[in-house]
N, C-alpha and C positions, 0 to 999 in steps of 0.2 A: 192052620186053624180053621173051621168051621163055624160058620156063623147059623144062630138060631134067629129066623127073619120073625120081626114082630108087623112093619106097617111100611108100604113102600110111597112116601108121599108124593105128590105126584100135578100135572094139568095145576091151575092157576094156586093152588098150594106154592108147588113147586118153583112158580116162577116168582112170588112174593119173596120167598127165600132167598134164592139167587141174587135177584135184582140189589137182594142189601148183605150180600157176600159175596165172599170171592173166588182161590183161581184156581183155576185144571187145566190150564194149559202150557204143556211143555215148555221148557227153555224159558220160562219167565217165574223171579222170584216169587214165592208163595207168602200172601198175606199170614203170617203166622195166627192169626187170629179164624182164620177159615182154608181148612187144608184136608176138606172130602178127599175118600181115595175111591179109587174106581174096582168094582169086585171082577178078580181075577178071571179069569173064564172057567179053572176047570173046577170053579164053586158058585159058579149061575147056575145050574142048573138044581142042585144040593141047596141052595138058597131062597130060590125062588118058586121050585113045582111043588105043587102039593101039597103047601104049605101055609095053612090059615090065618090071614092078618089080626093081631090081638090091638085093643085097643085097651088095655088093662091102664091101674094107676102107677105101676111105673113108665110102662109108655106115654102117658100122658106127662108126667112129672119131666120125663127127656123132652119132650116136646115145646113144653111152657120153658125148659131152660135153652132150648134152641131157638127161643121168640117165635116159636107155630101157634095159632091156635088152631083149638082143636073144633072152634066154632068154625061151619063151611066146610071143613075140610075135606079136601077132595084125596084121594087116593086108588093105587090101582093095584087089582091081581092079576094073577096069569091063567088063567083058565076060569071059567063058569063053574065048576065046581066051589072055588076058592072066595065065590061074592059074596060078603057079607052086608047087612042091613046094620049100619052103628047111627042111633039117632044124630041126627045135627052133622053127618057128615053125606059125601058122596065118591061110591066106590064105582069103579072103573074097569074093564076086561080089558087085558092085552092080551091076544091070544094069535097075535101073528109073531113070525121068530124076528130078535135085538140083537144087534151088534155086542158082543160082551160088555164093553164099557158104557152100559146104557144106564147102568143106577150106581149111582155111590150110597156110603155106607157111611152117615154124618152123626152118628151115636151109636150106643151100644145097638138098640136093638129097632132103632130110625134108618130106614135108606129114603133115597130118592132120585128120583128120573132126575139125567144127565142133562144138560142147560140144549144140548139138542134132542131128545127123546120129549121134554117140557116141550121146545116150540113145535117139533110134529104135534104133539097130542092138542097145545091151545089149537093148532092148524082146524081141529078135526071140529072145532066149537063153529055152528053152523051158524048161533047166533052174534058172533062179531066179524066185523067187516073187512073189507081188504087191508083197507087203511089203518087200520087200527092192529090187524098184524103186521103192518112194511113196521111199524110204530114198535112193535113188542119184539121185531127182531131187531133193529138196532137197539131197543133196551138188553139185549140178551149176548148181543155180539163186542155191545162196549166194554170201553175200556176204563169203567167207574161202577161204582158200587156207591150208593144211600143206604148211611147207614143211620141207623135212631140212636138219639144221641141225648141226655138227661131231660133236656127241654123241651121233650115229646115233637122233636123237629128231627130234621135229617143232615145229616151232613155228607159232602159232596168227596169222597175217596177216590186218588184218581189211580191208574197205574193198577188196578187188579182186572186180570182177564177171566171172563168163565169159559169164553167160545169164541172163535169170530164166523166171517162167513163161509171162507172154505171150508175149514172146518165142521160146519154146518152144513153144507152142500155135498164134502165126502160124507159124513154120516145119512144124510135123505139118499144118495146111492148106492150108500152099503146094505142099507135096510130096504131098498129097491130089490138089491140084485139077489138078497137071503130067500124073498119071499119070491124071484121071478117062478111060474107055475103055479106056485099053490093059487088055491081059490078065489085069494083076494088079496090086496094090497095093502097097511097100513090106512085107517082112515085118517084125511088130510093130509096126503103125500102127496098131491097134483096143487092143494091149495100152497102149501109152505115151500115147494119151490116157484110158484109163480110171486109171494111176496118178498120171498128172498132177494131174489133177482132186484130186485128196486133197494135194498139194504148195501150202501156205496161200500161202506168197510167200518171199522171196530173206532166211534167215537169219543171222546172225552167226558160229556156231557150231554142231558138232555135236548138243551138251549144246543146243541150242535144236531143231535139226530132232527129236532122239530126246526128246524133252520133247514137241511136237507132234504126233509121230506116238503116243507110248502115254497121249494124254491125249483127243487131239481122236479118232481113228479110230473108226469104229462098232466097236459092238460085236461084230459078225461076226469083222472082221480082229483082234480081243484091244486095240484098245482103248479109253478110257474115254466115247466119244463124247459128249465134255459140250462140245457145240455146234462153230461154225464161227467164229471171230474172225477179227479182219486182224492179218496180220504185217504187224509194224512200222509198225500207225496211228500216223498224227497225230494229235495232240492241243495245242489251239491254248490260250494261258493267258490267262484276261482281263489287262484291263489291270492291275488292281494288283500282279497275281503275276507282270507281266512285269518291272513295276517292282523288285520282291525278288530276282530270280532274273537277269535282263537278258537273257534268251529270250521268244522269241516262243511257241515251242513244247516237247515233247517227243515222243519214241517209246515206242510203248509194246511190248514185244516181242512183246505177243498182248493184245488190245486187243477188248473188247467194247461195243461206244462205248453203244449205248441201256442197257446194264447198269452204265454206268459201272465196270467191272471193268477190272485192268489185269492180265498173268500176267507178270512180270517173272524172266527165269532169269540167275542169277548163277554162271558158269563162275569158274577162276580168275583169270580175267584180271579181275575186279571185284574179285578182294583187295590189287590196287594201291595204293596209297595214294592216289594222286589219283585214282583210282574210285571208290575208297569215297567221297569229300568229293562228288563227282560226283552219285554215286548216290544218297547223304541230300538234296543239296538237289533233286533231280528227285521223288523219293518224299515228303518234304514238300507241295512243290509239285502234285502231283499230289494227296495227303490232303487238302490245304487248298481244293483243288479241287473235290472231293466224290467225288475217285474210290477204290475198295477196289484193297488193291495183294496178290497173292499173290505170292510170293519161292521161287522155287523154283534146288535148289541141287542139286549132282552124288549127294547123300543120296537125294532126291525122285527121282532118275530109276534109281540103280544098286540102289535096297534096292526088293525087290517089293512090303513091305512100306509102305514111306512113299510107291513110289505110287498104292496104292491112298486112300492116307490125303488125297493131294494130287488126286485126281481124284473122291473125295467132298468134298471143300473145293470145287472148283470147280464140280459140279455143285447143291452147295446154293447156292453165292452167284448163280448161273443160275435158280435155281426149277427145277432141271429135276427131272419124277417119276421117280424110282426106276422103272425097265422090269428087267424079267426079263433075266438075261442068257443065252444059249446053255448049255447044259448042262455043254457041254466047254470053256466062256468060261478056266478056269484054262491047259487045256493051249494053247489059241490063244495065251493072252497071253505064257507059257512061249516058243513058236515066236515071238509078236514081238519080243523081246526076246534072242533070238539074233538074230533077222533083221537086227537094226539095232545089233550088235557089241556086245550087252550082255550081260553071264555066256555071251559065247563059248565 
């Protein structure tokens, strides 16, 4: 079948969407509530050339029932021929060559950039900063979705993937190696793999990404650079503790495995009562194992005070030496902590 393309939405559009929907990533259940598919390749090109974005009243009517507005809206074409002027929005050239699976196709006549073709393009926005994209790529690589929920509030979904970071980093190479020779490169293709790179792996929570980013980041970007950990290691339990517990394993949310350190962040969603029960016998489990557990909780990330307190904790159970920080290390840490929606 052949689709008739009306409006490919796209840049901070696209990532508003995303951030409160769900999954495109293989081998893991689909939110049946958000189940984009990816446009075949040999109907990108039939889809997308040539082909003038409408912003008519039933695209808008799809739109308001996909929770877009159509106020700001940013969106993008494929060639300069194809740029339209639609009041209250803003339209965008792509006119370098995409990996086929670069836009899904989320309504009848709605697509939109792929959760990594979105973070190249925010890449390309010259007016936000480093920190504020290490920030928009763990929002893009987790593994939770805010969704708006009656009480004009959000609620916290865990368990839906849109991307993570390989995934992210094969795609900044595919779209590298499509365009190597022609005339130019993707704009923000030098900036989104240098903030990728600081993006540890695909986290649970916000209170998990802004915990990793004002603990782990060097100390240039403001903050506590007490080393590199894996998000979300395994940790496999000898036999007796499998026998105790009836796991094989645990996660650990920042996981220093030859340190035996575990950095465990407790949002609200672990005041549940059966997280709590949860959560003691994994922490046990993990003590009785030999490993040290720090607990860090929305206290540790929102008061400057306790994290400084929790980033000397973690840099002493590291061995790491006390280094000099930047002169201006307060005002940096200050700016990261706006960057990533903190004392906004």
């Amino acid at each position: 079948m052949l689709f008739r393309m009306s409006i490919v939405i796209s840049h901070s559009t696209a990532f508003q969407y995303w951030i409160r929907t769900g999954n495109t990533s293989p081998g893991k259940p689909r939110d049946p509530r958000f189940a984009p598919l990816p446009i075949p390749e040999s109907q990108y090109e039939f889809a997308f050339v040539n082909r003038a974005p409408k912003l008519d009243n039933a695209t808008r009517h799809e739109l308001d029932v996909l929770g877009i507005s159509t106020d700001g809206l940013h969106f993008t074409v494929f060639d300069n021929s194809m740029r339209r002027t639609i009041k209250g929005t803003h339209c965008h050239v792509e006119n370098v060559r995409l990996p086929p699976d670069s836009i899904y196709r989320i309504s009848e006549n709605v697509y939109i950039t792929s959760p990594e073709l979105t973070f190249l393009q925010i890449c390309s926005d010259v007016s936000l900063s480093h920190e504020k994209l290490v920030f928009i790529g763990y929002t893009l690589c987790g593994n939770y979705a805010l969704v708006p929920n009656k009480n004009g509030k959000t609620d916290l979904i865990q368990d839906i993937s849109r991307t993570d970071v390989e995934r992210t980093r094969l795609y900044l190479d595919e779209v590298t190696g499509i365009n190597t020779g022609a005339r130019k490169l993707p704009r923000g293709i030098h900036t989104a793999r240098r903030a990728l790179k600081y993006v540890l792996g695909s986290v649970e929570s916000p209170l998990e990404a802004q915990t990793a980013i004002l603990v782990f980041l060097p100390f240039a970007m403001g903050g506590g650079a007490a080393g590199k950990p894996e998000c979300n290691g395994i940790i496999k339990l000898p036999e007796k503790l499998m026998r105790g517990t009836g796991r094989s394993h645990f996660r650990g949310d920042y996981l220093f495995r030859e340190e035996k350190l575990v950095i465990e962040v407790n949002g609200a969603i672990h005041a549940n009562p059966c997280n709590v029960v949860r959560d003691a016998e994994k922490y046990n489990a993990l003590s009785r194992g030999g490993y040290d557990i720090i607990l860090v909780s929305k206290k540790h990330v929102y008061d400057p005070k306790q994290t400084d307190i929790l980033i000397d904790q973690v840099r002493k159970s590291l061995h790491l030496h006390d280094r000099p920080r930047p002169t201006n290390f307060k005002s940096k840490q200050a700016f990261l902590r706006r960057e990533i929606g903190i004392n906004w």
